[in-house]
N, C-alpha and C positions, 0 to 999 in steps of 0.2 A: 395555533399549530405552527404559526409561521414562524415565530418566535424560538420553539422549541430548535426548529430546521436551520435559524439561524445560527444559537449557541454550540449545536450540534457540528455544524461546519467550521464554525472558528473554532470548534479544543481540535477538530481535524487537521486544521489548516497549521493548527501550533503546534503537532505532533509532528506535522514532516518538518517543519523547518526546524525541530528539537532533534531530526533523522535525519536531517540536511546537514546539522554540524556534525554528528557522528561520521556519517561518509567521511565528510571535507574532514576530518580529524584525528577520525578512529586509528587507535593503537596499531591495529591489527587488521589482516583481511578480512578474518573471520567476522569483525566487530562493524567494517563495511557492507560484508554483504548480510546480515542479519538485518542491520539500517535499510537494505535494498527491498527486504522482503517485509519491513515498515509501509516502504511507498508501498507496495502491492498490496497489502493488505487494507491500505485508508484508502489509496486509487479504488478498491472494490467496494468499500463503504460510503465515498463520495457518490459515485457512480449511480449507485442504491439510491440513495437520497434524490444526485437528479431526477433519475426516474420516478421515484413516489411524486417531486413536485410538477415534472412537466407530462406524468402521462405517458411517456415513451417507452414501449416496449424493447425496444432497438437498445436502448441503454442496458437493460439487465443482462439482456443477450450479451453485450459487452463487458459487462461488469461478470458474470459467469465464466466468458472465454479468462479475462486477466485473473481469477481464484483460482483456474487451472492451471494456467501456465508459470504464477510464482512457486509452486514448490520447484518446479523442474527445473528451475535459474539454480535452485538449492542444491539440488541432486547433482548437477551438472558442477557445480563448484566443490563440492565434497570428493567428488571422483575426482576431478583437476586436481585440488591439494592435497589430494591424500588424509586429508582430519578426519581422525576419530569419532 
């Protein structure tokens, strides 16, 4: 099981730093902040994973509040720029 928990964190760990150069480099803001809502979404599935391996309910609870609160980074930049 451990094994699985670790492959599973490293293609995580390669996603954001694959969403770390988009940030640092993206075209466009649009293409930044879609990268932003990357972290949020692997920050929730890290998060998940601590939790299954250490038992800590405190984590999901966290990991729940951050699935809520990345759409609304979304929403709030869609009304800022005005995109379609």
């Amino acid at each position: 099981m451990a094994t699985y928990l670790t492959f599973i964190t490293a293609v995580l760990l390669i996603i954001l730093l694959i969403g770390l150069w988009r940030v640092i480099g993206g075209p466009t803001s649009a293409d930044r902040m879609l990268a932003a809502q990357l972290f949020g979404t692997a920050g929730v599935a890290i998060l998940m994973l601590l939790a299954a391996v250490q038992n800590e309910e405190a984590l999901l609870n966290v990991a729940l509040v951050l699935a809520l609160l990345a759409p609304l980074t979304l929403i709030a930049f869609v009304k800022l720029t005005g995109s379609k």
